[in-house]
Structures are given as structure tokens and as C-alpha cells.
KEGUVO-232601 format. One line per field, with one value per residue (C-alpha): x, y, z; residue in three letters; residue number from 1. Coordinates in steps of 0.25 Angstrom, whole numbers, plus 5000, padded with zeros to 4 digits. Layout:
px	X	...
py	Y	...
pz	Z	...
residu	ALA	...
num	NUM	...
//
This chain:
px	5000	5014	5012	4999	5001	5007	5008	5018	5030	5031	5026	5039	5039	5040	5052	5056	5062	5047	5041	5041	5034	5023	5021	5020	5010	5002	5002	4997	4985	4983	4987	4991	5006	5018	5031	5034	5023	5023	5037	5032	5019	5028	5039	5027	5020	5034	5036	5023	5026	5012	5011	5020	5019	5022	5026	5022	5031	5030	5040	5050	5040	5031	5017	5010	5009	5002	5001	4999	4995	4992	4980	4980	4965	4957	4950	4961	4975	4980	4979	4978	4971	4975	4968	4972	4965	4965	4966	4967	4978	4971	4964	4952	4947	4946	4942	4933	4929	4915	4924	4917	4918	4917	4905	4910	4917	4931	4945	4954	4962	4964	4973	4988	4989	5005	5010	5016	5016	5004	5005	5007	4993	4986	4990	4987	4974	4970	4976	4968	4955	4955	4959	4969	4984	4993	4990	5000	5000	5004	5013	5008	4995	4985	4977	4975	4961	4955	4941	4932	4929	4915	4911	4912	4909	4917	4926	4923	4921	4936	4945	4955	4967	4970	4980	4977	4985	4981	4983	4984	4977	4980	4972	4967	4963	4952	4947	4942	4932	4939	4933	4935	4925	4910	4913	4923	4923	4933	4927	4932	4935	4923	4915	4924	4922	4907	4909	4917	4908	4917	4922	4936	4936	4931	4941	4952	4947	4948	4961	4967	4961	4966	4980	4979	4976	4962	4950	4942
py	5000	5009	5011	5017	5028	5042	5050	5060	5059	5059	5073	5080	5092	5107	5112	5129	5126	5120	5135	5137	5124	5129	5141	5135	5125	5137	5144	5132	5129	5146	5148	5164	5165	5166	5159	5168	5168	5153	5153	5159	5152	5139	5142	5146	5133	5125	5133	5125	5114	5108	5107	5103	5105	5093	5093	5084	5081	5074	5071	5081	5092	5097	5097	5099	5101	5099	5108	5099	5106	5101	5108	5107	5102	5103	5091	5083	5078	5083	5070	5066	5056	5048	5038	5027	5023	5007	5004	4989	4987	4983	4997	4992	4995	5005	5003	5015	5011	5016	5022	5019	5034	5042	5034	5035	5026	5032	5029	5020	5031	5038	5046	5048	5048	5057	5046	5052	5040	5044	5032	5022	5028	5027	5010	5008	5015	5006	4992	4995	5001	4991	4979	4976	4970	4974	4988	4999	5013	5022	5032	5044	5052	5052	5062	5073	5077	5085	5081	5082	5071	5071	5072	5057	5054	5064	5068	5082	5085	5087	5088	5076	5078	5065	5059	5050	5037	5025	5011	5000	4986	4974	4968	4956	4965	4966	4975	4973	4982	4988	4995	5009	5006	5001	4994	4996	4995	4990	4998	5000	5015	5022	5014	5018	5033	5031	5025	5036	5043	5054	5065	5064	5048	5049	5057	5051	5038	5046	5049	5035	5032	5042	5039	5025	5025	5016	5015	5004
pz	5000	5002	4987	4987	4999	4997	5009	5013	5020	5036	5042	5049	5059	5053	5055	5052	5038	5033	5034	5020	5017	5027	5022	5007	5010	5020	5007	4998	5008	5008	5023	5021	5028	5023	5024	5036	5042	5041	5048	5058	5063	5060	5072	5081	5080	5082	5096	5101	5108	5103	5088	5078	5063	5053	5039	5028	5016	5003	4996	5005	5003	5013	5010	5023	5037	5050	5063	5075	5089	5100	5108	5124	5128	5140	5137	5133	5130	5116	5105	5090	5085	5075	5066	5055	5044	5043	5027	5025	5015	5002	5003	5002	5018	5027	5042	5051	5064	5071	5083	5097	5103	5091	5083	5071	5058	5058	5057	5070	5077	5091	5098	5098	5112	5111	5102	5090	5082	5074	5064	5075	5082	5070	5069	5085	5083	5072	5076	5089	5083	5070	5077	5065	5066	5055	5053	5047	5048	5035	5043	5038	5041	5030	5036	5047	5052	5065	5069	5080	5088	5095	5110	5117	5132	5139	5128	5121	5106	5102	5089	5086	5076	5068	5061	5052	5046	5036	5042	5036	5039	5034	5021	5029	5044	5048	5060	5073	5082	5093	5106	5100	5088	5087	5073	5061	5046	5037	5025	5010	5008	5002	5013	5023	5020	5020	5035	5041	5049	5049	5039	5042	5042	5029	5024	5030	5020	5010	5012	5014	5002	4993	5000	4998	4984	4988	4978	4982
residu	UNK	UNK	UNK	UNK	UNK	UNK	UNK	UNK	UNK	UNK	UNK	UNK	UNK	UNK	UNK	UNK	UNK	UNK	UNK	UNK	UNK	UNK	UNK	UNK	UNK	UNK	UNK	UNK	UNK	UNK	UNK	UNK	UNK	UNK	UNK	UNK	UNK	UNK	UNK	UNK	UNK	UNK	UNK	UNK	UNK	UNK	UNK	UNK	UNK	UNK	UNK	UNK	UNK	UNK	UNK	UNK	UNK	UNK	UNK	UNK	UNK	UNK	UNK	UNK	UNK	UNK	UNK	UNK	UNK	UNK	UNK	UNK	UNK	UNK	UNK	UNK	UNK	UNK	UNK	UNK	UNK	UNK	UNK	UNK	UNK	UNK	UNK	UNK	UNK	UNK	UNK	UNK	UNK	UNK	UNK	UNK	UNK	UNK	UNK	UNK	UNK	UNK	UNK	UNK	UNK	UNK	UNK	UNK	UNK	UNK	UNK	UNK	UNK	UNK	UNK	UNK	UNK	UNK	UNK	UNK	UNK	UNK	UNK	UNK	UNK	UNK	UNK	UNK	UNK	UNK	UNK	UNK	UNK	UNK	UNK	UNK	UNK	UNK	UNK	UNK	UNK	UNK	UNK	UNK	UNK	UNK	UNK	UNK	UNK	UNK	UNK	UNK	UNK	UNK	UNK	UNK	UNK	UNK	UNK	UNK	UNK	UNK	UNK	UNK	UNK	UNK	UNK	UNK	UNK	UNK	UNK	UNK	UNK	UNK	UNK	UNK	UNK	UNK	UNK	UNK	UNK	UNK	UNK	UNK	UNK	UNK	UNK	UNK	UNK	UNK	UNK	UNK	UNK	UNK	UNK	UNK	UNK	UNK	UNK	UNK	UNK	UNK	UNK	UNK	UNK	UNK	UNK	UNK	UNK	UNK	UNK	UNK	UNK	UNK	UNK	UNK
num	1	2	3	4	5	6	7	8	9	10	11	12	13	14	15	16	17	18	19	20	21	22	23	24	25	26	27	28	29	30	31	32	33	34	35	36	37	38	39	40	41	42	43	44	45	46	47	48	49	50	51	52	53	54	55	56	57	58	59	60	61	62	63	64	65	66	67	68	69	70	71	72	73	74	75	76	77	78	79	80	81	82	83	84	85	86	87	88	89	90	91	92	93	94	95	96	97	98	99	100	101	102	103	104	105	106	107	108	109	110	111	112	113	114	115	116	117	118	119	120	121	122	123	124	125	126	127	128	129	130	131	132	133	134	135	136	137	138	139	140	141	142	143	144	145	146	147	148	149	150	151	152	153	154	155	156	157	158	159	160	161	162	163	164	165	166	167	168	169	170	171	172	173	174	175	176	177	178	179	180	181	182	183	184	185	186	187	188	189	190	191	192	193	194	195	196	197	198	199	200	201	202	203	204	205	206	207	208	209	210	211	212	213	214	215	216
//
């Protein structure tokens, strides 16, 4: 399946020497600062102890960014999510569980708990919540998306950042129902978009498909 994936390379900390390939890619997406100005926002954000901006390269060239702050809470601890979509390896199936708190068909995922390992959280996630042996993780996120998560029991409406991989079961797997879920589904890709309950689950499909090159 190596052959059929494209994804940039590893995302690297900013460093000062990168300005100028911020400020161009602020111009492109219409941001109205100059390269100074740029510059100087740039060293601000690196003196917070808090955030962190990473850079994404393809081919040696830098074609993104993303501004990572943490936000102190009163209700709280500061945490990510992230989540792994479970493709099995034929391309063919894509598995959403009907998650227990949420009530919703979505992807397996949960919170990063300080481990920085992003890619290795969204394999534990979805061994534990699929119930599958063998799983690999493509070691690059696929996507990024913020959504709010509704009130449930004592817990408050809040927002949850999440990172989002492609993990990869094997072609004979089939999944089990954990506690965390009422039911899943190991569904072919236009059925699995219809499943989703949620906009951002859908769209995350989507994605993965286009990425993997999958048409049935």
C-alpha cells in the first residue's frame, strides 16, 4: 500500500531562519502582513513557554504550518485528542464505532494523556477500541480538525483538537465491540461516509480515501 500513499514529510519545529517562508505562505492564504511583521509576531510566540509552531515540507520545501497553544482551563487539564482511522488493507473497509458517551458513529480515538508519540496513541486507541491484533500506523497525520464535544454527565460542552492518523488492519481482522462503544461497523467507504454521524467524521473519510488512492 506504500505505493499508493503520498504525504509530506515529518512536520519540524520553526526555527527564525523560516520567516520568510511564513510570510510567503501568510501572503498566498491572503493574511495581510509583511515579512517583518511576520518576523516579529513569529519570535513572540516562540518566547511562550505553551505553544509551538511546526512546519510542513514536501520535498524540502515548506508548504504549511501549525500554531499549537496550550489554553489553561478551569474545568480541566490541557489535552488533544487523537483518533486513527482503521482501513483494512485491501482498501476496501473502513471501520466507525457507535462510541458509548458520545452516541455517535465516529472514528476510534482518545486523549494523549502528555504522550507526545502522537502516531503511537492513535495505534493503542484503535487496537483497544477495535479489538484487532496487527494494526499499523502511517506515521503522519492526515488530518487536523477542532470540534465541540457535547455535555455528558458532569462534563461540560468543550472543544477538542484532533489529530488524526490512517491505521492499517490486516485484510483477514475483524473487529471486536469494546466497552467504549455500543456497536461498530466495518463498512466500504461510500457506506461509511453515510454512517458517520458527524461532519468532520465524514470528511476525515473522505480524505483517507483520496490519499489512498481508493475507489470501491
Amino acid at each position: 500500500m506504500g505505493s499508493t500513499i503520498r504525504f509530506l514529510d515529518p512536520a519540524r519545529p520553526v526555527d527564525p531562519g523560516d520567516v520568510s517562508a511564513v510570510a510567503r505562505l501568510g501572503a498566498q492564504l491572503g493574511y495581510p502582513a509583511g515579512r517583518e511583521e511576520f518576523e516579529r509576531r513569529l519570535e513572540r510566540v516562540l518566547a511562550e513557554p505553551a505553544g509551538a509552531v511546526l512546519l510542513a515540507e514536501e520535498e524540502g520545501v515548506v508548504v504549511g504550518w501549525l500554531h499549537v497553544q496550550a489554553l489553561a482551563s478551569v474545568v480541566d487539564e490541557p489535552y488533544a485528542l487523537i483518533s486513527g482511522l482503521v482501513v483494512d488493507e485491501t482498501l476496501s473497509r473502513v471501520l466507525l464505532l457507535h462510541h458509548r458517551k458520545l452516541d455517535r458513529w465516529l472514528q476510534p480515538g482518545g486523549h494523549c494523556d502528555g504522550d507526545a508519540e502522537l502516531a503511537g496513541v492513535a495505534l493503542k486507541e484503535a487496537s483497544e477500541e477495535s479489538g484487532m491484533d496487527g494494526l499499523r500506523v502511517v506515521p503522519r497525520i492526515v488530518d487536523l480538525d477542532i470540534h465541540e464535544i457535547p455535555p455528558y454527565g458532569d462534563v461540560p460542552a468543550h472543544l477538542h483538537l484532533d489529530s488524526r492518523f490512517v491505521v492499517v488492519a490486516p485484510a483477514d481482522a475483524e473487529p471486536v465491540v469494546s466497552d467504549e462503544s455500543h456497536d461498530l461497523a466495518y463498512l466500504p467507504w461510500d457506506a461509511a461516509i453515510e454512517r458517520a454521524d458527524d461532519a468532520s467524521a465524514r470528511r476525515l473519510v473522505r480524505v483517507v480515501r483520496v490519499l489512498l488512492g481508493a475507489t470501491s
